[in-house]
C-alpha positions as a Markdown table, in Angstrom:
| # | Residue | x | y | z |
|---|---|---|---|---|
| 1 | Unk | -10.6 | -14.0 | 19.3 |
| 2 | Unk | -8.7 | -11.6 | 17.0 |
| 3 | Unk | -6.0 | -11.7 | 14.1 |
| 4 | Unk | -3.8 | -9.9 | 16.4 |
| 5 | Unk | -4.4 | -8.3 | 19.8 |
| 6 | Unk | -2.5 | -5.2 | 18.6 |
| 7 | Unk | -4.2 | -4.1 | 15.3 |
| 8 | Unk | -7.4 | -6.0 | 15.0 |
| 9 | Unk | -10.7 | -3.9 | 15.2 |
| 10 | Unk | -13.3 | -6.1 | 17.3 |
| 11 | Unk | -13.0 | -4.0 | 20.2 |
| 12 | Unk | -16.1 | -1.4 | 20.6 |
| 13 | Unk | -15.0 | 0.6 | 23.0 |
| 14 | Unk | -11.3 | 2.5 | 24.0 |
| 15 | Unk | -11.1 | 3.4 | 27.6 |
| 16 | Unk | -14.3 | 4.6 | 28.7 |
| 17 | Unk | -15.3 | 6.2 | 25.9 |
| 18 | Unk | -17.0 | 4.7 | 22.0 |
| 19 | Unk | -14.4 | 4.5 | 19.3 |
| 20 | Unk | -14.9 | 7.1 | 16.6 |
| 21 | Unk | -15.6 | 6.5 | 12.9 |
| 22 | Unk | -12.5 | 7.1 | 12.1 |
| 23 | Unk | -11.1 | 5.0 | 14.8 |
| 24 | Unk | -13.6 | 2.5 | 13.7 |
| 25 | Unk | -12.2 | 2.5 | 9.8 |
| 26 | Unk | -8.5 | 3.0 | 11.1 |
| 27 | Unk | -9.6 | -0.6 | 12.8 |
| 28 | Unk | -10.7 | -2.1 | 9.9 |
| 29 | Unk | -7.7 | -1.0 | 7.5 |
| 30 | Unk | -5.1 | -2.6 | 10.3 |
| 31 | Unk | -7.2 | -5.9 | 10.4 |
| 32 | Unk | -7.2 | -6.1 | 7.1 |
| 33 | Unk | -3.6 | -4.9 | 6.0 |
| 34 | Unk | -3.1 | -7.7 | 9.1 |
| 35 | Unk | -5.0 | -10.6 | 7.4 |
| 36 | Unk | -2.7 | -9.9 | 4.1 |
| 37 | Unk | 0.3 | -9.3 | 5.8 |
| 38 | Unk | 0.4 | -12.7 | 8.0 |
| 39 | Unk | -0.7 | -14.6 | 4.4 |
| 40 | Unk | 2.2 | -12.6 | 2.6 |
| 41 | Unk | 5.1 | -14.2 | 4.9 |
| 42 | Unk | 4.3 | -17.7 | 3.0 |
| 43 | Unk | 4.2 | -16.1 | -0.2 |
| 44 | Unk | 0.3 | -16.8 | 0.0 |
| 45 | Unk | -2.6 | -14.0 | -0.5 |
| 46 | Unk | -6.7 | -14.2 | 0.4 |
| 47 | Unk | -7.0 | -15.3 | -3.7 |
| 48 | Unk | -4.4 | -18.2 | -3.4 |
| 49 | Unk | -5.9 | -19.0 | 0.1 |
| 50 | Unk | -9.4 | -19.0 | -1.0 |
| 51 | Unk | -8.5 | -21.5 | -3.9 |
| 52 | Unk | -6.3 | -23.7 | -1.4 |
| 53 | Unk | -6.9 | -27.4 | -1.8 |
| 54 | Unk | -8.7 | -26.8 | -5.6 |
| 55 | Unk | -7.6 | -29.2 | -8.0 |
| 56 | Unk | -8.6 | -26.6 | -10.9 |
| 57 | Unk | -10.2 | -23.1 | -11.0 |
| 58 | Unk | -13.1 | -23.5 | -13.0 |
| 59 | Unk | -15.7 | -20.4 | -14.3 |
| 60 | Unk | -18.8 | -19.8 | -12.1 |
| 61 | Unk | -17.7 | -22.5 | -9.4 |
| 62 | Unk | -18.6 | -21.6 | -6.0 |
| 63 | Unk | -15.1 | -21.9 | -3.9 |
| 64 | Unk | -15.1 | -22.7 | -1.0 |
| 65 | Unk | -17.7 | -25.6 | -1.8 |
| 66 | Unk | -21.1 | -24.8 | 0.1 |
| 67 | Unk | -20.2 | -21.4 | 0.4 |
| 68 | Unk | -19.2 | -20.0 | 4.0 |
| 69 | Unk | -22.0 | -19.4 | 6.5 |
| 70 | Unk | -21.5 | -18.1 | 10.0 |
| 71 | Unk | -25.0 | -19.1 | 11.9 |
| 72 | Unk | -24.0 | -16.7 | 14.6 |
| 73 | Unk | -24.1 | -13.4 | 12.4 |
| 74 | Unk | -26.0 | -14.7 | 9.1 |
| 75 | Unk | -22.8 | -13.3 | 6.9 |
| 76 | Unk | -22.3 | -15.6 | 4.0 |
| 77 | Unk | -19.7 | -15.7 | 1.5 |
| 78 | Unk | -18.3 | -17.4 | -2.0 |
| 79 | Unk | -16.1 | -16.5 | -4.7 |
| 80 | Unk | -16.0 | -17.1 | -8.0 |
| 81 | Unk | -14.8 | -16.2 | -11.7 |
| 82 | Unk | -16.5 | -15.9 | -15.1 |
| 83 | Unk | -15.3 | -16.5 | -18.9 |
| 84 | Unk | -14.2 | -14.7 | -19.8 |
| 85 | Unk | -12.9 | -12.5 | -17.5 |
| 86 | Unk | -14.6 | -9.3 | -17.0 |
| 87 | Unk | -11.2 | -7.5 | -18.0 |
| 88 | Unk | -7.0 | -8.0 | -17.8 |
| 89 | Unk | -7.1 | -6.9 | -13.9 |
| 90 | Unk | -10.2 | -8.5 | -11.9 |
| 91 | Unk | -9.2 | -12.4 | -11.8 |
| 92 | Unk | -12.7 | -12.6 | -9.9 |
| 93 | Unk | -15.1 | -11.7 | -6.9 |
| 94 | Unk | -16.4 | -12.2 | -3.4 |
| 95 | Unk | -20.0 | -12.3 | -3.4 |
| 96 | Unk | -21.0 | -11.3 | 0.4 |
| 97 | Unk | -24.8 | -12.5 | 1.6 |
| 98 | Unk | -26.5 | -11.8 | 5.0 |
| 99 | Unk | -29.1 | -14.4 | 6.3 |
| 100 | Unk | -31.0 | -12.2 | 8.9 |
| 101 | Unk | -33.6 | -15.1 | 9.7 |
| 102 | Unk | -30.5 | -17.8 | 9.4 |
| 103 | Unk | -29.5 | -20.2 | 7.4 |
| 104 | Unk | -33.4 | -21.4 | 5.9 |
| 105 | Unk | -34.5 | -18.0 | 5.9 |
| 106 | Unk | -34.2 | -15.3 | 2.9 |
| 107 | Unk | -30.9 | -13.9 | 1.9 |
| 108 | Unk | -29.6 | -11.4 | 0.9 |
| 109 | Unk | -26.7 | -10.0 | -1.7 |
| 110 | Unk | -24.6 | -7.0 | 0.2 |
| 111 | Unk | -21.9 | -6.6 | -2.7 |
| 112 | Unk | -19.1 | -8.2 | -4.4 |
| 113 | Unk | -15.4 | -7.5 | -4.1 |
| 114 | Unk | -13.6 | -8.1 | -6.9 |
| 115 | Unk | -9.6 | -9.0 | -7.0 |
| 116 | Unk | -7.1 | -8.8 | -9.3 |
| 117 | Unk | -4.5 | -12.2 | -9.8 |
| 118 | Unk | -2.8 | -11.3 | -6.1 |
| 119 | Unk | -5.5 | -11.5 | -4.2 |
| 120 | Unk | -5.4 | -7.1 | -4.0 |
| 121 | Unk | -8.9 | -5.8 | -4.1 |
| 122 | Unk | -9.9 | -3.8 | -7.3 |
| 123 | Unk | -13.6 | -2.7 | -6.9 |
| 124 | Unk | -16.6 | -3.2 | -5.1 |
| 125 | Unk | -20.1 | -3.9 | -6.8 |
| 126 | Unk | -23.4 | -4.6 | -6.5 |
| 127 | Unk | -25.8 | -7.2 | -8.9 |
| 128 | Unk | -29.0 | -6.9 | -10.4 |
| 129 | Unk | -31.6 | -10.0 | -8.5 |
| 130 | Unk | -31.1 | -12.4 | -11.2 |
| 131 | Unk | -27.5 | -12.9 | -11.0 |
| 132 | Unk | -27.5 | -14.2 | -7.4 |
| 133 | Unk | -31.4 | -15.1 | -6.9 |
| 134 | Unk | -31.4 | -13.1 | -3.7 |
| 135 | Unk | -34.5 | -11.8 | -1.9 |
| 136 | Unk | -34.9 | -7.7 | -2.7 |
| 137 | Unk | -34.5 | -5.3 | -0.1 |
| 138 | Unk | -35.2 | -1.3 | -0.7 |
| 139 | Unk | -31.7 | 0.0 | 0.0 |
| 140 | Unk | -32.4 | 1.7 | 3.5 |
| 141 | Unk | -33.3 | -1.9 | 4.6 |
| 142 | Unk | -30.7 | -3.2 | 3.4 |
| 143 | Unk | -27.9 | -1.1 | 4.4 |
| 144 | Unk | -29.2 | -1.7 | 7.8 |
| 145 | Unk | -27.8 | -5.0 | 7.6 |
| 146 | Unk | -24.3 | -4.1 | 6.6 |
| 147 | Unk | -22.9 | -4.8 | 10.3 |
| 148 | Unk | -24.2 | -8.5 | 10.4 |
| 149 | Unk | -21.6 | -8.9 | 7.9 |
| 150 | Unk | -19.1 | -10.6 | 10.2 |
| 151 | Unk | -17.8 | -13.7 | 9.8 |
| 152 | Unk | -15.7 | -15.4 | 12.8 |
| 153 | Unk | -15.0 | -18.8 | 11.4 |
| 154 | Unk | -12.0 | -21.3 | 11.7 |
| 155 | Unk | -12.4 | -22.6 | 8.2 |
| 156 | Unk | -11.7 | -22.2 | 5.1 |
| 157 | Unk | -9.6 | -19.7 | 6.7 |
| 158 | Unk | -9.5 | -17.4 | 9.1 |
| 159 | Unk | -7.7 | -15.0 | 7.4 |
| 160 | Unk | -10.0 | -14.9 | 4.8 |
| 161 | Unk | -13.1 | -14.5 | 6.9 |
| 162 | Unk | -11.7 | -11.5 | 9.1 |
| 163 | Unk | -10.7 | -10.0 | 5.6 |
| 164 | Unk | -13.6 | -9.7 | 4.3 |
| 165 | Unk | -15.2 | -8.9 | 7.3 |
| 166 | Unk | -12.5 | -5.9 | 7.4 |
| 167 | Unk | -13.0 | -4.7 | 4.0 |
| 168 | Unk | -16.7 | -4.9 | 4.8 |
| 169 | Unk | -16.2 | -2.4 | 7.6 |
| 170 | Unk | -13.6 | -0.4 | 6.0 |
| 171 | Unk | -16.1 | 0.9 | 3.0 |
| 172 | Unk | -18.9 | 0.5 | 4.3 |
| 173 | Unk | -20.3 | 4.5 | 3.6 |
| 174 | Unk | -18.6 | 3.1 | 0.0 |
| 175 | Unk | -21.3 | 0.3 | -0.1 |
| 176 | Unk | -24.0 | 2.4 | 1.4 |
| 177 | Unk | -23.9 | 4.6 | -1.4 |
| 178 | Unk | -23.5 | 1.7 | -4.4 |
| 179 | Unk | -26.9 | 0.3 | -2.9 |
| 180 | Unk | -28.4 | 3.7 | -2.8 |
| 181 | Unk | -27.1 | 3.3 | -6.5 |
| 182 | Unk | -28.2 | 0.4 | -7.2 |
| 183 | Unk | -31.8 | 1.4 | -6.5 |
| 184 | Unk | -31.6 | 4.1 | -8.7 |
| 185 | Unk | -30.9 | 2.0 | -12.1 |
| 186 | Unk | -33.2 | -0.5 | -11.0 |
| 187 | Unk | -35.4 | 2.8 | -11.4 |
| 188 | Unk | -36.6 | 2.4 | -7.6 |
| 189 | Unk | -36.7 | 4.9 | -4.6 |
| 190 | Unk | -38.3 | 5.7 | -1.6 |
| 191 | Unk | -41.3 | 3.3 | -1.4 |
| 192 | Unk | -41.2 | 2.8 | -4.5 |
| 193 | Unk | -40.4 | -0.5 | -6.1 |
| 194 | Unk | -37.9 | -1.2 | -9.0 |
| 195 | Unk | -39.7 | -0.7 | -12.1 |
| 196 | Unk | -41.7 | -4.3 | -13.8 |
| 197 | Unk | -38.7 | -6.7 | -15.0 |
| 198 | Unk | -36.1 | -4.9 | -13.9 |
| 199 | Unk | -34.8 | -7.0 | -11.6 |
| 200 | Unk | -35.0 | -10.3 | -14.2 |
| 201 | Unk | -33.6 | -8.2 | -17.1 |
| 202 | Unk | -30.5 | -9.8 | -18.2 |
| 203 | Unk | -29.8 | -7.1 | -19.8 |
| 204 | Unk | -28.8 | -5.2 | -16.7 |
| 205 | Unk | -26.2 | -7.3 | -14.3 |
| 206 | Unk | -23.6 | -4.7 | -12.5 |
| 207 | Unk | -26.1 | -2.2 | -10.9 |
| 208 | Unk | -23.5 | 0.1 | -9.6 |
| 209 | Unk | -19.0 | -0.2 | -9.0 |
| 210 | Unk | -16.5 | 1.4 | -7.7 |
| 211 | Unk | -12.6 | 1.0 | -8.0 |
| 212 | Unk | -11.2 | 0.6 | -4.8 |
| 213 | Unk | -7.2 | 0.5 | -3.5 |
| 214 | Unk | -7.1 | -0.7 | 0.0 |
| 215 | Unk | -3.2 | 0.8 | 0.9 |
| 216 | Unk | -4.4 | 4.0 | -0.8 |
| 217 | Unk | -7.3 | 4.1 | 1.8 |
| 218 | Unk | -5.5 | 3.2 | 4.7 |
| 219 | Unk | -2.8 | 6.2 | 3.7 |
| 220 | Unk | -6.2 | 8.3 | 3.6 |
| 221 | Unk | -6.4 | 6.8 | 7.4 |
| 222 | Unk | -2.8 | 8.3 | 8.2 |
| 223 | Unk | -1.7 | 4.4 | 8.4 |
């Protein structure tokens, strides 16, 4: 089941022959140009759809309630804001999890999208452990788990879920290299671990970002 049999990206293979990487991200900008395009016609975006149903927007509250968890792939998502906002443009972020082991086992914090009061993604970030209590993977391990990132769920919204799932796909080299980052101001490396307290200091929250503009990278794409 896709957003739209013509420009969504689930399909692995064209013909007889594997989809490139470029075909693959020219997949992922479509299904995600798609996702806002089809929420645009009712003058909604993935922020307003997110938030549908809220009876107030309130700092550090998990929306939707309970977070969303696809048992199938182990993706899991929430979004949220702080106060004050970080700054005028990011109204607040998608944190994106995987659950390798499902839903009882460890998880594990991918990145965060941030977006602006439309709904348009701004950046793309990682956290230091103590901001999101996740279990610590070395960044080779846990790069590996970027493609179980892919939520294919009816609720909140459908939309929503492919979105992310899209944007996801779309940078993941992006994301690759923030958790490389990442690793490096948490002073860690190859086998080696992040330095004592580092991953408790609350002096250190945004381990690496990136500004991102998803219609400049889908130009890039020749879309």
């Amino acid at each position: 089941v896709c957003c739209s049999s013509a420009v969504c990206g689930r399909r692995p293979l064209r013909g007889n022959r594997a989809m490139s990487r470029d075909e693959d991200l020219a997949q992922a900008a479509r299904e995600a140009l798609f996702c806002e395009q089809v929420l645009a016609k009712s003058g909604d975006n993935v922020l307003l759809e997110t938030l549908r149903g809220a009876a107030s927007v309130d700092a550090w509250t998990h929306y939707p309630p309970g977070d969303v968890f696809d048992p199938a792939s182990g993706a899991q998502w929430y979004y949220h804001c702080h106060a004050p906002a970080r700054d005028a443009r990011e109204h607040g972020h998608f944190h994106c999890f995987v659950r390798p082991a499902g839903k009882d086992g460890p998880v594990h914090h991918l990145v965060a999208a941030g977006v602006d009061p439309y709904g348009r993604l701004i950046r793309l970030f990682t956290v230091n452990q103590w901001v999101v209590d996740d279990a610590y993977l070395a960044a080779p391990e846990l790069t590996a788990l970027l493609p179980r990132f892919d939520v294919q769920m009816g609720r909140p919204s459908y939309l929503v879920n492919r979105w992310l799932t899209a944007v996801l796909a779309l940078y993941r080299d992006d994301i690759t290299a923030l958790i490389a980052e990442r690793d490096t101001t948490l002073g860690a490396g190859a086998g080696v671990a992040p330095a004592p307290g580092r991953l408790a200091d609350r002096g250190l929250e945004v381990t690496s970002t990136r500004d991102v503009d998803l219609a400049e990278r889908a130009r890039a794409l020749g879309l």
